[in-house]
ROFIMAR-569013 format. One record per residue (C-alpha): residue in three letters; x, y, z. Coordinates in Angstrom, 3 decimals, always signed. Example, Ala and Ser with C-alpha at 12.3 -4.5 7.8 and 13.67 -1.06 7.14 Angstrom:
// residues 2
+------+----------+----------+----------+
! type !        x !        y !        z !
+------+----------+----------+----------+
!  Ala !  +12.300 !   -4.500 !   +7.800 !
!  Ser !  +13.670 !   -1.060 !   +7.140 !
+------+----------+----------+----------+
//
This chain:
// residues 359
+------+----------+----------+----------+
! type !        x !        y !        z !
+------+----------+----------+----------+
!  Unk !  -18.699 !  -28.296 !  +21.082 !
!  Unk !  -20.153 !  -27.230 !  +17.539 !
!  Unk !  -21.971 !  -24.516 !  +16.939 !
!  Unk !  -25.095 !  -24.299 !  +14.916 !
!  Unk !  -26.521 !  -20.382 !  +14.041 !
!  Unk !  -30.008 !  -21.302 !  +12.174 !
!  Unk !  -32.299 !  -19.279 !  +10.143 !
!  Unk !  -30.602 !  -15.899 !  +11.806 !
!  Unk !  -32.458 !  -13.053 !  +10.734 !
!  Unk !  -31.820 !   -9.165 !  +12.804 !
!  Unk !  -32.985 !   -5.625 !  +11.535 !
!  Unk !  -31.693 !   -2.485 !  +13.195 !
!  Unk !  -34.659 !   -0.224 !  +12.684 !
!  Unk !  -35.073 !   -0.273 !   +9.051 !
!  Unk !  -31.871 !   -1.677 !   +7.707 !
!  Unk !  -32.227 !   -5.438 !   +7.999 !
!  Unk !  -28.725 !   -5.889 !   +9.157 !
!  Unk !  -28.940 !  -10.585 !   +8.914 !
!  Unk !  -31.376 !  -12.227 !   +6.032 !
!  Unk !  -32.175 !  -15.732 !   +7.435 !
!  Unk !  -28.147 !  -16.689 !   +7.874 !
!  Unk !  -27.521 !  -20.455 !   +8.605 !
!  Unk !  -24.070 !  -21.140 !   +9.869 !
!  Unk !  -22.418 !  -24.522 !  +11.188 !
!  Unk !  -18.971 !  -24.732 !  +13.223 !
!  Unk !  -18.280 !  -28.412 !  +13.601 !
!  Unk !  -16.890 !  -28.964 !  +16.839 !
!  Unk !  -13.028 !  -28.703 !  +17.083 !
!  Unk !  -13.117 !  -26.603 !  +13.802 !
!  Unk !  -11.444 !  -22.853 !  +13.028 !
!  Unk !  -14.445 !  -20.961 !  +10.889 !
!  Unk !  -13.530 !  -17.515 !   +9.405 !
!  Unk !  -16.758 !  -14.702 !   +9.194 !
!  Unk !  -15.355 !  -13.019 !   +5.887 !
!  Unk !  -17.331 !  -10.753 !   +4.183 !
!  Unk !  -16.635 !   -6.351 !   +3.712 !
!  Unk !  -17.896 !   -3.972 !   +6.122 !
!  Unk !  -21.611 !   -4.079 !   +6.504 !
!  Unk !  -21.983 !   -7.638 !   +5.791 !
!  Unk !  -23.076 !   -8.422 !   +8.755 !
!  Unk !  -20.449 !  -10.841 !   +9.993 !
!  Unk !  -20.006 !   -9.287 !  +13.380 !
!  Unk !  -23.899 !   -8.780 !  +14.317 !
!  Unk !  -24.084 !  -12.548 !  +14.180 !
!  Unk !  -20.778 !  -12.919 !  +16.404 !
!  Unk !  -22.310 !  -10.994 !  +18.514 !
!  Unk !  -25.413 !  -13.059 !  +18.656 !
!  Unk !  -23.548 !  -16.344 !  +19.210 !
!  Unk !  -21.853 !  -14.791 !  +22.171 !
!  Unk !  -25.325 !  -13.584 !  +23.441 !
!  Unk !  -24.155 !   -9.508 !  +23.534 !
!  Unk !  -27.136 !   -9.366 !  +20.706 !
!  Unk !  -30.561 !  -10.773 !  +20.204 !
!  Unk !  -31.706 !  -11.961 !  +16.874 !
!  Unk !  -35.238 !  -11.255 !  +15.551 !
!  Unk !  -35.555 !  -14.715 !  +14.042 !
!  Unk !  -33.703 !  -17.906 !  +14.250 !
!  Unk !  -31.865 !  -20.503 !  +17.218 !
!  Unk !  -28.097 !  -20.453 !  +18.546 !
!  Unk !  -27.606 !  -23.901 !  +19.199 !
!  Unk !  -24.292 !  -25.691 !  +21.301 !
!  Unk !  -24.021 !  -29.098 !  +20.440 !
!  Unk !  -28.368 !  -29.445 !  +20.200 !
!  Unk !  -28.326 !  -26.918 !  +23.134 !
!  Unk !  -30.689 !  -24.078 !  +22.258 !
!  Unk !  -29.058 !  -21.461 !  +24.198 !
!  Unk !  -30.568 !  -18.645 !  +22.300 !
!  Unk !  -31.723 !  -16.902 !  +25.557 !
!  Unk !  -29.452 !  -17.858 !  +27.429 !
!  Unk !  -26.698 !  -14.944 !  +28.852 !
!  Unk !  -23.018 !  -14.474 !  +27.644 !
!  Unk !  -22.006 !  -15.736 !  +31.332 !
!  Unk !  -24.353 !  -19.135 !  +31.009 !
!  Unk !  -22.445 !  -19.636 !  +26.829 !
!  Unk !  -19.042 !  -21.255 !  +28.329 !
!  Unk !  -17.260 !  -19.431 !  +25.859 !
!  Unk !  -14.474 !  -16.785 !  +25.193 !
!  Unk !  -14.397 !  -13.257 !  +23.120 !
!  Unk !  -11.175 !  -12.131 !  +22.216 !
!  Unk !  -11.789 !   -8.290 !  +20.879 !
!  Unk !   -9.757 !   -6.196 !  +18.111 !
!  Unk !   -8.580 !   -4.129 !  +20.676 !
!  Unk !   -7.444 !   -6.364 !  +23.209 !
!  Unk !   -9.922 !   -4.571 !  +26.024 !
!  Unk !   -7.276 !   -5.577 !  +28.759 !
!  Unk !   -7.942 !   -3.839 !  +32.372 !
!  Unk !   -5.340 !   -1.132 !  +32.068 !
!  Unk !   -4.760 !   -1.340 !  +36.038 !
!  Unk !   -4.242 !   -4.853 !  +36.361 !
!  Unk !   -0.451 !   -6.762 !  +35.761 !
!  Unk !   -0.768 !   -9.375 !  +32.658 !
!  Unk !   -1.060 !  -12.076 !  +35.693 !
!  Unk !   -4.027 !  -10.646 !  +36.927 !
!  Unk !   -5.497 !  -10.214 !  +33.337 !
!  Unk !   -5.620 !  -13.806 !  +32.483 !
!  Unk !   -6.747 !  -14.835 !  +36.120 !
!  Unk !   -9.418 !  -12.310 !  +36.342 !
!  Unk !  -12.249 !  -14.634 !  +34.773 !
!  Unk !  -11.280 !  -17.451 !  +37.120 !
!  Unk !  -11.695 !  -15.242 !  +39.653 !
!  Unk !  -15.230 !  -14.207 !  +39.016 !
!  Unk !  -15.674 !  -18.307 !  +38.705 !
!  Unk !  -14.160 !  -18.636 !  +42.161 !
!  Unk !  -11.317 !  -20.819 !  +41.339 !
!  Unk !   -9.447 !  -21.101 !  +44.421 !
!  Unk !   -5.905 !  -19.488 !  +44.629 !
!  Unk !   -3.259 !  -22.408 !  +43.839 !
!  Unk !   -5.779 !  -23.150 !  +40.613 !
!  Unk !   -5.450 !  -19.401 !  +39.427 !
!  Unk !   -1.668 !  -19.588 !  +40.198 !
!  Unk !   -1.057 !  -23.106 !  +38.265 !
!  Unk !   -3.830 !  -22.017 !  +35.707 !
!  Unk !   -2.526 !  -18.400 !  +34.399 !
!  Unk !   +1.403 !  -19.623 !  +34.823 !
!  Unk !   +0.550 !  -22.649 !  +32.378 !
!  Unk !   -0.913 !  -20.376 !  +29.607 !
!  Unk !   +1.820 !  -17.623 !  +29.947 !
!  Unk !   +4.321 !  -20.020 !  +29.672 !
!  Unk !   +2.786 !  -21.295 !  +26.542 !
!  Unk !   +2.817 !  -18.300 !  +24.789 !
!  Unk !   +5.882 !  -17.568 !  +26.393 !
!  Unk !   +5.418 !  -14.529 !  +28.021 !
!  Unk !   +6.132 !  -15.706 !  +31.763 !
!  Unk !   +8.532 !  -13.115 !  +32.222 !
!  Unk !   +5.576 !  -10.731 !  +31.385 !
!  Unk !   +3.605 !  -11.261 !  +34.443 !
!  Unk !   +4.494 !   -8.581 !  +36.531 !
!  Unk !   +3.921 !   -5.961 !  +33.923 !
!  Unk !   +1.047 !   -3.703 !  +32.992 !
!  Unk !   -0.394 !   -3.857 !  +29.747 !
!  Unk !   +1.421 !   -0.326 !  +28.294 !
!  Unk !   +4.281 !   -1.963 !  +28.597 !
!  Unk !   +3.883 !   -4.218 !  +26.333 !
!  Unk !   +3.885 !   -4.670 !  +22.105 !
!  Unk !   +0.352 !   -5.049 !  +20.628 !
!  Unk !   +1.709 !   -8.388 !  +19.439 !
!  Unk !   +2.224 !   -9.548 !  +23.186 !
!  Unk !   -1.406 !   -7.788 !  +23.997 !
!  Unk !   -3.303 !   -9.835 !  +21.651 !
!  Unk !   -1.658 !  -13.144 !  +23.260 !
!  Unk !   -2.813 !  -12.182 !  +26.723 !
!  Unk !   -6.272 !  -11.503 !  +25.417 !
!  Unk !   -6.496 !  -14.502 !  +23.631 !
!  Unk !   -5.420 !  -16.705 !  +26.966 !
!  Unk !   -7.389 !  -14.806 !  +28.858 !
!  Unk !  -10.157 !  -15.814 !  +26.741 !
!  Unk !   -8.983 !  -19.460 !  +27.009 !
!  Unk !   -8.057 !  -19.501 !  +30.673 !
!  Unk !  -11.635 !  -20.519 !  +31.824 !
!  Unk !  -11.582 !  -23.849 !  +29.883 !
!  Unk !  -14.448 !  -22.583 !  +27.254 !
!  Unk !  -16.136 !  -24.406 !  +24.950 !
!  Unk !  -15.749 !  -22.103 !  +22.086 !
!  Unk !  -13.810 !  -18.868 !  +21.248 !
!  Unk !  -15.016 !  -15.568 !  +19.565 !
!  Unk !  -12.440 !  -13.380 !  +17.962 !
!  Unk !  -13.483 !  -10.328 !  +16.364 !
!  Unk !  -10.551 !   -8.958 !  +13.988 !
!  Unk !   -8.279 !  -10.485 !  +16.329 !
!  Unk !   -5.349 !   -8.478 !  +14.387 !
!  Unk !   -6.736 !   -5.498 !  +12.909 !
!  Unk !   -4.853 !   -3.345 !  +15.274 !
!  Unk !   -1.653 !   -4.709 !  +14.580 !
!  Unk !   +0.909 !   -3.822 !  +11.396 !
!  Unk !   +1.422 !   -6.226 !   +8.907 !
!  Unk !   +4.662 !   -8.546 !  +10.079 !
!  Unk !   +2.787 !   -8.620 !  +13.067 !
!  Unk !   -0.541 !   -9.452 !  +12.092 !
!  Unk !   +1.398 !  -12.210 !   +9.762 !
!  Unk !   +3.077 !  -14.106 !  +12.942 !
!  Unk !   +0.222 !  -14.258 !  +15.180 !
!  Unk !   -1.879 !  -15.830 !  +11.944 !
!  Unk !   +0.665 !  -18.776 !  +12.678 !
!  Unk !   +0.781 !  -19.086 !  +16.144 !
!  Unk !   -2.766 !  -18.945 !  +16.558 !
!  Unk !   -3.451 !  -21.653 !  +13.899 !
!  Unk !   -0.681 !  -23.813 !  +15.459 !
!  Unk !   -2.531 !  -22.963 !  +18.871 !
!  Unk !   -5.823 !  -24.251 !  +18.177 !
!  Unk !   -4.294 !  -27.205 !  +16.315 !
!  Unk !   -3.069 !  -27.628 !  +20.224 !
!  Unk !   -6.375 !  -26.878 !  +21.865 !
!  Unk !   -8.773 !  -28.062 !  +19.505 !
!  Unk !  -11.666 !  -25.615 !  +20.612 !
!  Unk !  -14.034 !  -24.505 !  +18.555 !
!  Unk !  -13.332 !  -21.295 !  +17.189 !
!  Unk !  -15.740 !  -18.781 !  +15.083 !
!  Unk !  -13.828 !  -15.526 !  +14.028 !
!  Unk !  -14.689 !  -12.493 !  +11.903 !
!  Unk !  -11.963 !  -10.506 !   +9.708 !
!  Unk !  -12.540 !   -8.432 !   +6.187 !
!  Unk !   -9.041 !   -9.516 !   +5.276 !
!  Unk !   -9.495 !  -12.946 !   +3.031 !
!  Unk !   -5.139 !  -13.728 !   +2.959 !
!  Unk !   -5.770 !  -14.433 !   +6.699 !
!  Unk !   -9.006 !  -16.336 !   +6.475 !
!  Unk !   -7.451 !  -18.262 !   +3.845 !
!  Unk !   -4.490 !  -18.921 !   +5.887 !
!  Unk !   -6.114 !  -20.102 !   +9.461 !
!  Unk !   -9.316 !  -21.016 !   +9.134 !
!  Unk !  -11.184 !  -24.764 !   +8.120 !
!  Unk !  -14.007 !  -23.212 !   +6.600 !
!  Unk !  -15.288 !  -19.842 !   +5.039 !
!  Unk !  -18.914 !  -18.401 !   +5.356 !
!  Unk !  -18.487 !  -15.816 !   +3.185 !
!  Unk !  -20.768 !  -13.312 !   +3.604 !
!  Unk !  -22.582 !  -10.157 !   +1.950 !
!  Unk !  -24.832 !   -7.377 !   +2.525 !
!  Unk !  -26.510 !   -9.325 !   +5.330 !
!  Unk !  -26.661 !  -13.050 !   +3.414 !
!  Unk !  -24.081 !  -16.228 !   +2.900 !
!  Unk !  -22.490 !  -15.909 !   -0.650 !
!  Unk !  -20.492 !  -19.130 !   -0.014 !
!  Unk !  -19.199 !  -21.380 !   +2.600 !
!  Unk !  -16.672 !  -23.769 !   +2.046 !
!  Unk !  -13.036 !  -24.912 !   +2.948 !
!  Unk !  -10.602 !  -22.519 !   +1.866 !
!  Unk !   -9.660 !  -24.174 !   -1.592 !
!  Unk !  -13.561 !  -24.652 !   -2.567 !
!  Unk !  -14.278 !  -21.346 !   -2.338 !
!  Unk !  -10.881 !  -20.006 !   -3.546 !
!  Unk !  -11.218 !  -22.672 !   -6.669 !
!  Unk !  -14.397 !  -23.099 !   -7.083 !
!  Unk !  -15.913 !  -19.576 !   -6.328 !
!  Unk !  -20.336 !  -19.413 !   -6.268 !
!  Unk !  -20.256 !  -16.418 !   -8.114 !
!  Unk !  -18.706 !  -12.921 !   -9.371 !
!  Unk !  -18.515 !  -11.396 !   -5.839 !
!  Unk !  -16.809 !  -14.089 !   -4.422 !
!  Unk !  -14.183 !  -14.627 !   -7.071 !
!  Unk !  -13.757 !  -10.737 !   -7.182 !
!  Unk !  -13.681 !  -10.413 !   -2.979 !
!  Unk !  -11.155 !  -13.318 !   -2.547 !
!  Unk !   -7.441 !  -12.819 !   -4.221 !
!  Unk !   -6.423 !  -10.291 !   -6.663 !
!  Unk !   -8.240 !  -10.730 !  -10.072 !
!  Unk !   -8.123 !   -9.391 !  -13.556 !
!  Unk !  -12.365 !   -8.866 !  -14.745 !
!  Unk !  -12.426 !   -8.555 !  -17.926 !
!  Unk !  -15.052 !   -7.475 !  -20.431 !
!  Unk !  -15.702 !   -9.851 !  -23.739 !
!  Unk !  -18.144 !  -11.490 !  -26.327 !
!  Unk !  -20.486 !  -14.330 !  -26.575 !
!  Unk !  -20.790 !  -16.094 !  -29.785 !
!  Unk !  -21.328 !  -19.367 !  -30.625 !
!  Unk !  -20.777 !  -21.139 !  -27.831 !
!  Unk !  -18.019 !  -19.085 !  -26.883 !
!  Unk !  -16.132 !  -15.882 !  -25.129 !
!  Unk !  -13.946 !  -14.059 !  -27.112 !
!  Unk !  -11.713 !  -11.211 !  -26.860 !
!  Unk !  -10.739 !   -9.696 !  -29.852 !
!  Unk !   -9.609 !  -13.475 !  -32.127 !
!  Unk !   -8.697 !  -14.585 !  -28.409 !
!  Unk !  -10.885 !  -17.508 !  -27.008 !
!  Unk !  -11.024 !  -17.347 !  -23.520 !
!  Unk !  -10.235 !  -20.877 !  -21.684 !
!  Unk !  -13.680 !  -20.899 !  -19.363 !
!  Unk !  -13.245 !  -23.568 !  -16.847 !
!  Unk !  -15.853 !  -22.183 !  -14.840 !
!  Unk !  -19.459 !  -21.260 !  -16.273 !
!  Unk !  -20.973 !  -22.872 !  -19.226 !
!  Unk !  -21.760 !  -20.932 !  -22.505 !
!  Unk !  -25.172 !  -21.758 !  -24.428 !
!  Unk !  -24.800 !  -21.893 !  -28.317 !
!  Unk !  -27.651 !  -19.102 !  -28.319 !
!  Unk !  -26.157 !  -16.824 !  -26.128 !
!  Unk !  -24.709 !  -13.386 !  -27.444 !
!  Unk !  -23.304 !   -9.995 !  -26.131 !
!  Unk !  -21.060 !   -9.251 !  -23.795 !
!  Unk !  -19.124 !  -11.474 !  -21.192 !
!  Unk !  -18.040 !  -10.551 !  -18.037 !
!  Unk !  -15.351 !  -12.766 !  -16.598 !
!  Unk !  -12.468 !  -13.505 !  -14.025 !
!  Unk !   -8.705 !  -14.482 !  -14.755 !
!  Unk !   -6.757 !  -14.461 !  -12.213 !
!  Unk !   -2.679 !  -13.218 !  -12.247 !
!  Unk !   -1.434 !  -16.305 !  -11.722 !
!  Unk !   -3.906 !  -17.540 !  -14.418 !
!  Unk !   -2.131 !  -15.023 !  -17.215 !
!  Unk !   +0.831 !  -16.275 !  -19.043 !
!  Unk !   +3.865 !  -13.598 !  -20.662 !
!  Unk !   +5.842 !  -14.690 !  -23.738 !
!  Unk !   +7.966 !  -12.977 !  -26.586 !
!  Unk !   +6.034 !  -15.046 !  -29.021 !
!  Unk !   +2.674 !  -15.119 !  -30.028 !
!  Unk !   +0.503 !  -18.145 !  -29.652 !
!  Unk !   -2.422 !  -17.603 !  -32.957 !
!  Unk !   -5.460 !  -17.377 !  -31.553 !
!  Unk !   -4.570 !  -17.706 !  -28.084 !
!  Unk !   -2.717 !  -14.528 !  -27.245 !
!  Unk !   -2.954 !  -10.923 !  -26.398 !
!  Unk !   -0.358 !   -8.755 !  -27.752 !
!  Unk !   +0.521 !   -5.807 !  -25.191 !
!  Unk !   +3.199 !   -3.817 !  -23.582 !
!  Unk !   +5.020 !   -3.748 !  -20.506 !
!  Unk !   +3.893 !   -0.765 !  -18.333 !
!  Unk !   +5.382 !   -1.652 !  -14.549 !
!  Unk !   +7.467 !   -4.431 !  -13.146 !
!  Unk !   +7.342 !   -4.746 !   -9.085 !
!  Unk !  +10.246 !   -7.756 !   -8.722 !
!  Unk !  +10.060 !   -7.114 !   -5.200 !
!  Unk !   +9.169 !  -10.243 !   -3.506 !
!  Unk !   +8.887 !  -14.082 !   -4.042 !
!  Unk !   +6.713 !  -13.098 !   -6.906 !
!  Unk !   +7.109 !  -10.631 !   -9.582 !
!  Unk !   +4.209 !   -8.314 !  -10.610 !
!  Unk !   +3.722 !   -7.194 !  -13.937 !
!  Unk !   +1.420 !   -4.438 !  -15.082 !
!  Unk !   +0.799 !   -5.025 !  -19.441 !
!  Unk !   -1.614 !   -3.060 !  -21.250 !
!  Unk !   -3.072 !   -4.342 !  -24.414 !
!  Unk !   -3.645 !   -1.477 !  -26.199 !
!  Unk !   -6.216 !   -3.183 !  -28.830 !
!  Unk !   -8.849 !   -2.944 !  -26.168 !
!  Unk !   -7.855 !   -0.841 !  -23.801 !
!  Unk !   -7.433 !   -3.356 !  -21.042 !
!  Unk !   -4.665 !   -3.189 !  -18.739 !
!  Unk !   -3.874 !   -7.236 !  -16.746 !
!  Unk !   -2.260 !   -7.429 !  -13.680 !
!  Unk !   +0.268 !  -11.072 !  -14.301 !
!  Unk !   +2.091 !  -12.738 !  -12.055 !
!  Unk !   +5.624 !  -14.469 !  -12.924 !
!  Unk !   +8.543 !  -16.879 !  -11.094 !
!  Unk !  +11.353 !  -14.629 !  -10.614 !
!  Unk !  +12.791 !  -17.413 !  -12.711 !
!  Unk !  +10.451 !  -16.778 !  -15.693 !
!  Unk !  +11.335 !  -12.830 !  -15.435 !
!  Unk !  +14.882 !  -13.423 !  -15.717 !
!  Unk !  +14.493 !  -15.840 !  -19.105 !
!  Unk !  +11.997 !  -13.336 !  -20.335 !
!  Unk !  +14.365 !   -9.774 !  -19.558 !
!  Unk !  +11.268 !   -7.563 !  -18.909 !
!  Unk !  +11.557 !   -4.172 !  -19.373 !
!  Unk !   +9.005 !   -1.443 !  -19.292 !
!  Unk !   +7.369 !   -0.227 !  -22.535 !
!  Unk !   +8.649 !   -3.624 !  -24.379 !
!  Unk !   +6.229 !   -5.708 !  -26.693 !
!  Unk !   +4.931 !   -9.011 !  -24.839 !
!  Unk !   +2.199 !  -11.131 !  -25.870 !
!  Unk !   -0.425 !  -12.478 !  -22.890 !
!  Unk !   -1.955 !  -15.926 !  -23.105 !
!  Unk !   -5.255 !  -16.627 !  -20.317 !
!  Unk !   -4.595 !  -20.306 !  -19.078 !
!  Unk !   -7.974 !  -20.143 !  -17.470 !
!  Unk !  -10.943 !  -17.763 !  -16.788 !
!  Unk !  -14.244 !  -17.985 !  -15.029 !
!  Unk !  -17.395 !  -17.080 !  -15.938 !
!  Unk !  -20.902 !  -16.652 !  -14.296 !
!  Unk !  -23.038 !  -15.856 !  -16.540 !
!  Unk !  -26.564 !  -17.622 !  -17.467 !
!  Unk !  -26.426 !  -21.308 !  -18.255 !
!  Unk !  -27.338 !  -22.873 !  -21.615 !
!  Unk !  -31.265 !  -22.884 !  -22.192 !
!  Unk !  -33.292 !  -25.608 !  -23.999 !
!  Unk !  -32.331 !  -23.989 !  -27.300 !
!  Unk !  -28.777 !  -24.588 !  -27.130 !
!  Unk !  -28.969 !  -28.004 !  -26.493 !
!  Unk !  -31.830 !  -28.915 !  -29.560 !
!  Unk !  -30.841 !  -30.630 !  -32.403 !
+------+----------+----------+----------+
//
């Protein structure tokens, strides 16, 4: 069942809250609704699951327009940040309370609910209440709660917010190895892009009430539309440089721009995006290709080591990342010289004109 949002456009009083937002879930497919708070992202959740009316625009299943249509008639699942389990029902009677309301009969509810909490393995959970149990365990009921109806499509607003990080980390694993399972179509909104990158098929990334970018996970993570979406998505280094001739400096340093295009003509400053990964650390200089600067912090904690350098030339402190290997052959220590070589930057500034290209 895909899902097509077209030409969505919704305005709380005066603050225009969706700007003519087109988005398309293929059927069978795992789309993340990224974007900071205020983007809009769960306003048009909301509409798809019918709990909001747009101003403009169609909600379409499969070519159904089911833009009037209620949440009941939708044949579809919402699985809430905050679980919104019935505190006075057993976990059994959690997941079998929307078959219920569709009349299954009795041995269906029985077979039906048993099935799904054995698959997330929580059959010995059926008797209990939902205080006794860990928000990790909450958020499995509420999702097979969601699914125990046989919908079309799932809605999960920041499915994990609640929960801690270890947490939040395990059930970003189970649930993409559960819809690889199920294959239903699945739309869900989160402000944290490690987990969108993680789970989901395709981005819609989304901002101040428009789509920046919607892609798989590596196009937009590669191949970012612009500065907001290369600054919202991973940790970057922006850094502020020249335009001359064709090129962005930084100091005698050239910077690598695989992204952008720089016109011949163009002049000033540069704004653009390296990110730590993208930064390399030597003892020896490379001319014209490296920074010198100085160690400030080391964070080896982890399966990648974090170093904080300031180069003290411009006043710029880059945030590198290294192998643990690579920090042992180097022996960083704090306030020691290093020189800082960009493998590759980004830039979006404005494209060549006619000028740069005449002969």
């Amino acid at each position: 069942m895909s899902i097509l949002a077209q030409n969505i456009s919704k305005s709380f009083g005066s603050t225009k809250v969706l700007d003519d937002v087109t988005v398309e879930a293929p059927s069978g497919s795992l789309v993340a609704l990224l974007g900071p708070s205020g983007s809009g992202k769960t306003t048009l959740l909301r509409i798809v699951a019918g709990l909001e009316t747009p101003d403009a625009g169609t909600v379409q299943f499969e070519q159904d327009d089911i833009t009037n249509r209620s949440p009941r008639d939708r044949n579809m699942g919402f699985v809430f940040q905050h679980y919104a389990l019935f505190k006075h029902m057993t976990v059994f009677e959690n997941v079998a309370f929307g078959l219920r309301v569709r009349k299954w009969s009795e041995a269906k509810i029985r077979d039906r609910v048993r099935e799904l909490l054995h698959l997330v393995r929580l059959d010995e959970m059926a008797e209990r209440f939902p205080s006794q149990l860990s928000g990790g365990q909450k958020q499995r009921i509420a999702l097979v709660r969601a699914l125990a109806p046989e919908p079309k499509v799932i809605l999960l607003d920041e499915p994990f917010g609640a929960l801690d990080a270890k947490v939040r980390e395990e059930l970003r694993t189970w649930l993409r190895k559960f819809h690889d399972q199920f294959h239903v179509t699945s739309l869900f909104v989160t402000h944290d892009q490690s987990e969108a990158l993680d789970v989901a098929d395709k981005i819609v990334l989304m901002n101040k009430g428009r789509i920046e970018q919607a892609g798989t996970p590596e196009e937009v993570f590669d191949h970012p539309a612009n500065e907001f979406v290369m600054d919202f998505l991973g940790n970057v280094n922006v850094i502020t440089a020249r335009l001359e001739g064709g090129r962005v400096l930084l100091g005698h340093v050239e910077m690598p721009v695989a992204q952008g295009r720089v016109g011949r003509s163009a002049s000033g400053e540069a704004t653009v995006f390296v990110r730590p990964h993208e930064l390399d650390l030597s003892r020896r200089a490379e001319v014209g290709k490296s920074l010198q600067s100085k160690v400030v912090h080391i964070n080896a904690a982890g399966s990648v080591v974090k170093v904080r350098v300031e180069a003290e030339d411009f006043g710029l402190m880059l945030n590198i990342d290294v192998t643990p290997d690579r920090h042992r052959e180097l022996n960083l220590r704090v306030g020691e010289p290093v020189f800082v070589t960009p493998k590759t930057a980004k830039f979006f500034g404005a494209p060549p004109t006619d000028q740069d290209y005449a002969i």
